[in-house]
C-alpha positions in Angstrom: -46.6 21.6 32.5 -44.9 20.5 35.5 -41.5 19.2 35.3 -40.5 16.1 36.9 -37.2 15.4 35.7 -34.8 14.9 39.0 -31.4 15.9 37.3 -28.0 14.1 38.1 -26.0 15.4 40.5 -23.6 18.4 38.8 -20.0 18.1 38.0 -18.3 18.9 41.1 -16.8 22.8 41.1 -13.0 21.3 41.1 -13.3 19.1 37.9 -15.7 21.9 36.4 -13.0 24.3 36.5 -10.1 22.0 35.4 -12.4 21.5 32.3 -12.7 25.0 32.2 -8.7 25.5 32.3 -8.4 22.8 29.6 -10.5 24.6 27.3 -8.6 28.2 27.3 -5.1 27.2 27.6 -4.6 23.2 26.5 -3.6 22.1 23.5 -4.0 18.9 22.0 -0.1 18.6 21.7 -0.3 18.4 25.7 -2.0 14.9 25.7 -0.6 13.1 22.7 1.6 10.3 22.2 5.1 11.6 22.4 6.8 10.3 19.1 4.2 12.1 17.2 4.3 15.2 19.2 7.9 14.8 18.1 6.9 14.3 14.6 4.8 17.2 14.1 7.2 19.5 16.0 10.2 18.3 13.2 7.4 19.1 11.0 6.1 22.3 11.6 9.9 23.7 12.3 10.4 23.1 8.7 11.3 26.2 7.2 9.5 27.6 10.1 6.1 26.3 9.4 5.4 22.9 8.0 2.8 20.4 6.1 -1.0 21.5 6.2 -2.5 18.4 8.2 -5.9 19.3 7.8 -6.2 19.3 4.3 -5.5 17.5 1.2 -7.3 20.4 -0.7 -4.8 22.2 -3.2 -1.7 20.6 -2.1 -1.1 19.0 -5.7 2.6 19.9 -5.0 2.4 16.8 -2.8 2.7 13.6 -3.7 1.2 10.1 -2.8 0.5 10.2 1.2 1.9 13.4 1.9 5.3 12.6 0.5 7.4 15.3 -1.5 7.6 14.8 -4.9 11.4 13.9 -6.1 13.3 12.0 -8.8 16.4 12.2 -6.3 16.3 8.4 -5.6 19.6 8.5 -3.8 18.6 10.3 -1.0 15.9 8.3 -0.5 14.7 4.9 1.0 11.3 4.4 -0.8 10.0 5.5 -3.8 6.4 5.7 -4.6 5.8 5.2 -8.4 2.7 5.1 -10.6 3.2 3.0 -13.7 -0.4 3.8 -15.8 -0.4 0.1 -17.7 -3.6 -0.2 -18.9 -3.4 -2.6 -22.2 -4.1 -5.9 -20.0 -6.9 -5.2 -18.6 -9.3 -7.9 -19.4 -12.9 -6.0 -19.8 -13.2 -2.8 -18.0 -11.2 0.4 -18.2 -9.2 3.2 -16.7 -6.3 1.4 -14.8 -4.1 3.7 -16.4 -5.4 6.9 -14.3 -5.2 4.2 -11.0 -2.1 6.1 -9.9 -3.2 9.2 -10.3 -6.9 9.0 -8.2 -4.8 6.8 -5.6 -2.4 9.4 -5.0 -4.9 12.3 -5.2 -7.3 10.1 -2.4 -4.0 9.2 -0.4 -3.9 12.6 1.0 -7.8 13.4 2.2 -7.0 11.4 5.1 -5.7 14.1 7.2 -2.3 13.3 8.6 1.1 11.3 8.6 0.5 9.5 11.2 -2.3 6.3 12.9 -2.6 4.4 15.6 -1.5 0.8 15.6 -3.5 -2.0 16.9 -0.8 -2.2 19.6 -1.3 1.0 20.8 1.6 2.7 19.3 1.6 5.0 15.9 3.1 4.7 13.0 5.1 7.4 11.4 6.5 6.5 8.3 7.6 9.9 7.2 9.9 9.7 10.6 11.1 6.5 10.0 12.4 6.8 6.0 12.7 9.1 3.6 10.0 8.6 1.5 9.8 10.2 -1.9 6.7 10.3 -4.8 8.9 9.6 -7.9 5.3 10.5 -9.7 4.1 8.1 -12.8 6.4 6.9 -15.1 5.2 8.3 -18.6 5.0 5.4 -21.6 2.4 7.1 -23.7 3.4 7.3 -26.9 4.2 3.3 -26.4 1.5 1.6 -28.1 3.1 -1.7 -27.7 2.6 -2.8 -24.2 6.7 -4.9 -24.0 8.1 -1.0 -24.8 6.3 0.0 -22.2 7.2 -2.4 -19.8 10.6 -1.9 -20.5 10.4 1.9 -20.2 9.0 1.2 -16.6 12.1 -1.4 -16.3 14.9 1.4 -17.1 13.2 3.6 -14.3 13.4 0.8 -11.9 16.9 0.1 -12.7 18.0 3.3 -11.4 15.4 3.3 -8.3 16.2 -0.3 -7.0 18.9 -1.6 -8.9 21.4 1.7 -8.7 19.8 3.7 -5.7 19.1 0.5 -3.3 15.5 2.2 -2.8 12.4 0.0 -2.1 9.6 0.2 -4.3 5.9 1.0 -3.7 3.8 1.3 -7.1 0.8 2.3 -7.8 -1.5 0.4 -11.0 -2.2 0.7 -13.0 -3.6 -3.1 -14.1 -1.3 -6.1 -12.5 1.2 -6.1 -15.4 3.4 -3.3 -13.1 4.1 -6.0 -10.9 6.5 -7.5 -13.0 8.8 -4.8 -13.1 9.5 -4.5 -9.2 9.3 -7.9 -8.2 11.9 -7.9 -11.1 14.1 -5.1 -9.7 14.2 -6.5 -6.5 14.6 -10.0 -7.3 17.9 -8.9 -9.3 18.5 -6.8 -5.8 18.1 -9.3 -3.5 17.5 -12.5 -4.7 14.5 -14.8 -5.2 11.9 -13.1 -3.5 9.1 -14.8 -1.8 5.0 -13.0 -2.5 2.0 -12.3 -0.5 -0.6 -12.0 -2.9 -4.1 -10.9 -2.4 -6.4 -11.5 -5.9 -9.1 -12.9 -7.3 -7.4 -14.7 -9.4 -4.3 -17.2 -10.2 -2.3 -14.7 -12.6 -0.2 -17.5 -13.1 -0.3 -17.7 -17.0 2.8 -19.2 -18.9 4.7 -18.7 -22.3 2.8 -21.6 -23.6 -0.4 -20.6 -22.4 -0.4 -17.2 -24.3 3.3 -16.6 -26.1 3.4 -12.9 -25.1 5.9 -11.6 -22.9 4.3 -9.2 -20.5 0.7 -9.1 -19.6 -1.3 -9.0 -16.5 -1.5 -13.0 -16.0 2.2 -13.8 -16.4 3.9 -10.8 -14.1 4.8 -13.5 -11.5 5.8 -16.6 -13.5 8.1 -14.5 -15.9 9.8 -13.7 -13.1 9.8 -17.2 -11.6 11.4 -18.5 -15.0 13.9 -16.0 -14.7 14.6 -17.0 -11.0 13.3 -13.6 -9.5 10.6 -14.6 -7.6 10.3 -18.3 -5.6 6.8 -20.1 -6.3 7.3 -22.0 -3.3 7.4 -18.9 -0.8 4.6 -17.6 -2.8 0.9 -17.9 -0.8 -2.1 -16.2 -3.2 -5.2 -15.4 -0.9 -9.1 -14.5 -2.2 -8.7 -16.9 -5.8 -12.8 -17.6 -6.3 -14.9 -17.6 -9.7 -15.9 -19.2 -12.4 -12.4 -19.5 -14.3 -10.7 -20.9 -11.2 -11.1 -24.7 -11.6 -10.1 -24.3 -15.7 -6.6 -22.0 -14.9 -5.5 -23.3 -11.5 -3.1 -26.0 -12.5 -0.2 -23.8 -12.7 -0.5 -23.4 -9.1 0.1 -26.8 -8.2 2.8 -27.2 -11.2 5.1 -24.1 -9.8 4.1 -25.2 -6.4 2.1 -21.9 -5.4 0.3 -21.9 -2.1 -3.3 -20.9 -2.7 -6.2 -20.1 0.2 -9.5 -19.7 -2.2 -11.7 -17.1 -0.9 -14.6 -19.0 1.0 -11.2 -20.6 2.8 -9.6 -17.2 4.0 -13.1 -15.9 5.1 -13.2 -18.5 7.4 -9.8 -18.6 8.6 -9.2 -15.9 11.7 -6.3 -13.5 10.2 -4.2 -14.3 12.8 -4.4 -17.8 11.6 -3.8 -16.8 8.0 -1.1 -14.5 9.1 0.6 -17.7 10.3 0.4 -19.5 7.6 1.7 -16.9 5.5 4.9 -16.7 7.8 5.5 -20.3 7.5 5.4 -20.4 3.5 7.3 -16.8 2.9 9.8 -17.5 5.8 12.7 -14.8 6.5 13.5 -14.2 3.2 13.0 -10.7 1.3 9.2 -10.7 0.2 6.7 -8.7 -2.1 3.3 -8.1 -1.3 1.4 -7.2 -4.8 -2.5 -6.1 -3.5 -4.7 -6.8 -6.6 -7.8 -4.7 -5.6 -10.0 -7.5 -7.2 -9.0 -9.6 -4.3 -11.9 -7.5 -2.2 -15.4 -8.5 -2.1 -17.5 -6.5 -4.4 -18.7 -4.2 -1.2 -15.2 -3.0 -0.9 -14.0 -2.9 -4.9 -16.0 -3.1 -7.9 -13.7 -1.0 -9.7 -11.6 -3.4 -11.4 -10.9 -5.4 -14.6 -12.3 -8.2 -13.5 -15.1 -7.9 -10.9 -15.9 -11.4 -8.8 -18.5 -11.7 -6.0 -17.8 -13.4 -2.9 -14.7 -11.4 -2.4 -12.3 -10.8 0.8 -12.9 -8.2 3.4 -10.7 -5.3 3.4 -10.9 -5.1 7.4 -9.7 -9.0 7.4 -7.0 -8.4 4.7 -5.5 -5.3 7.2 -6.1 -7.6 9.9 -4.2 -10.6 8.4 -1.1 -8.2 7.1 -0.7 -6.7 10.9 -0.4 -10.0 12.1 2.5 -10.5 9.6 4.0 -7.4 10.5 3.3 -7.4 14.2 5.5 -11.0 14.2 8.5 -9.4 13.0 9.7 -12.3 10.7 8.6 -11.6 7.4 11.4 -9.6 5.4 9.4 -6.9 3.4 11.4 -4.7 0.7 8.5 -4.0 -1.7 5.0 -3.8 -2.9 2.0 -2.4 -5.4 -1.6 -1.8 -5.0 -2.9 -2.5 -8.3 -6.0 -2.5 -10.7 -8.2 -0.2 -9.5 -10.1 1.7 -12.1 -11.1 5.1 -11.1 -14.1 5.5 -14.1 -15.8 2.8 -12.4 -15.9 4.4 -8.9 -18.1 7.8 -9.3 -18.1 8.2 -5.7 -14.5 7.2 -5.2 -15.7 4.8 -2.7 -13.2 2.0 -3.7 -10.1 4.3 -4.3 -10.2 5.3 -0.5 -10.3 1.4 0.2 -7.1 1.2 -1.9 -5.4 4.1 -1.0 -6.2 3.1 2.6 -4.2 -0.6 2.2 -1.6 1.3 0.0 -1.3 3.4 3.9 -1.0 0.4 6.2 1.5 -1.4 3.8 3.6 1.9 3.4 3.6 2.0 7.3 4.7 -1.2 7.0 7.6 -1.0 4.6 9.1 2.2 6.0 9.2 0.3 9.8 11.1 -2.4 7.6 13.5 0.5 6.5 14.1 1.8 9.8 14.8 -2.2 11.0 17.0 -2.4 7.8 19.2 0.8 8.3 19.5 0.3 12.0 18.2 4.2 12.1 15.4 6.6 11.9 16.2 8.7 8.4 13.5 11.2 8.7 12.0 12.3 5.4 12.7 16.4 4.6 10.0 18.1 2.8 11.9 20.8 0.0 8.8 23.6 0.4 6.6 24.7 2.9 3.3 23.9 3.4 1.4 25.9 5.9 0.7 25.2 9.8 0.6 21.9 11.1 -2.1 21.2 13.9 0.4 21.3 17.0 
């Protein structure tokens, strides 16, 4: 058979050999962006070698994203903590081993560092000294108010004695009482972006219990912790909405349904949620059930016609990116491992817990008017530099 094919011109000899070059003696450390060549040099001179960036894969000695794992809260500036609540959840199970597949998927993504949308990376671990305080253990607790104030002793000490700022892991949305009350005792009313399917807005007289997954945010707003009116919820949808959404317009609660956000660009959402939160400190409490099905169906309480979890990132750099929105806290929440055989969802959360973490420790670094890298105790193995 006779072939026909007229070939394109070769590379020409001088680029040929450059490419050559490149591939016996350059490294990728050569090309990449400075601050993480920085990063991964400060890293790997660690005891003279440094974290494994590779691999997650038998590195339980690390915590949540890399982190070391510590319970020294005064040398650091935030403290990752899994509070295991489970007694709230509505209908399905397994919130209480949230923190635990969150933190275990929070390290197969192969590196401390990611590039921004602006070009630039973020490295968080250079920013702040980041810790995993690990899951704060209430078993044994079979009533659900001693085990919220178990989790409130432990947050005394991180936020209230320590100054550190707070990123838990659910666990199902009753943990989000206990930072938002921390901090609000810290700081002052505090204003919330809140990403859910649902109001979680219940009050005393609705259901006279005092901690449960619908009342985490008006407890505190009776107790003057947390200000409904810099409060903006974003992905509310279902069948209970019309029946258990007067609160929100009693406390004053700015609420986007979800057929509203998905048609709102993020940078347009992002805007609005600047103008209700303003330059006060704020929270940002991620219910997982905010997502569209596609993205989370590993939850409590599962609703279709969700948010997308590209539009939520999208819509929380915006915030950041504007550089007016006081962050000092946050949780991921709800996600129930059981339900999620492929872990498909608990990337998606552990991915968001990521870009908010990112987000928090650039906060730090604005806050302390310094870079306080974070110093791994052990070890590791070689890092790819």
């Amino acid at each position: 058979m006779t072939d026909n094919v007229e070939k394109h011109p070769p590379i020409p000899e001088e680029r040929l050999k450059k490419y050559q070059d490149l591939w016996n003696n350059s490294r990728s450390s050569d090309g990449i962006d400075p601050d993480v060549a920085r990063h991964l040099s400060r890293v790997k001179a660690l005891h003279g070698q440094g974290i494994e960036f590779l691999s997650g894969l038998n590195k339980e000695y690390l915590g949540a994203f890399m982190a070391p794992f510590s319970r020294e809260v005064e040398d650091a500036d935030i403290a990752v903590v899994g509070l295991p609540f489970e007694k709230s959840a509505p209908m399905n199970a397994s919130h209480k081993f949230g923190p635990k597949m969150i933190r275990e998927l929070s390290k197969n993504f192969m590196g401390t560092t990611e590039p921004r949308p602006d070009g630039k990376f973020d490295i968080p671990f250079d920013w702040a000294r980041i810790i995993d305080y690990g899951n704060v253990d209430t078993y044994g607790q079979y009533n659900l108010s001693d085990e919220v104030e178990t989790a409130i002793s432990h947050f005394e000490k991180i936020v209230g004695e320590a100054g550190c700022s707070p990123f838990t892991l659910g666990g199902d949305h009753t943990v989000s009482y206990v930072p938002i009350n921390a901090l609000g005792k810290r700081w002052g009313p505090l204003g919330c972006i809140h990403f859910d399917g649902h109001y979680d807005l219940v009050t005393y007289a609705d259901f006279p219990y005092p901690y449960h997954s619908g009342n985490q945010f008006t407890n505190n707003m009776q107790q003057g912790y947390l200000d409904p009116e810099r409060m903006i919820t974003m992905g509310v949808r279902g069948r209970m909405t019309a029946l258990v959404g007067g609160h929100a317009k009693n406390f004053g609660v700015t609420v986007k349904y979800a057929d509203q956000c998905r048609h709102t660009p993020p940078k347009e959402m992002a805007e609005e949620i600047i103008a209700v939160v303003g330059d006060g400190p704020t929270y940002i409490s991620f219910d997982v059930d905010g997502l569209d099905p596609i993205y989370n169906s590993a939850s409590s309480a599962v609703e279709p016609f969700g948010l997308d979890a590209n539009w939520c990132w999208d819509v929380l750099w915006h915030v950041r990116k504007s550089g007016k929105v006081n962050l000092v806290g946050a949780d991921v929440v709800e996600y129930a491992p059981y339900l999620d055989a492929s872990n498909t969802f608990g990337y998606v959360a552990a991915g968001i817990a990521w870009k908010i973490l990112c987000w928090l420790a650039d906060e730090e670094r604005r806050r302390n008017g310094e870079e306080r890298p974070t110093v791994w105790p052990q070890a590791f193995g070689n890092v790819t530099l």
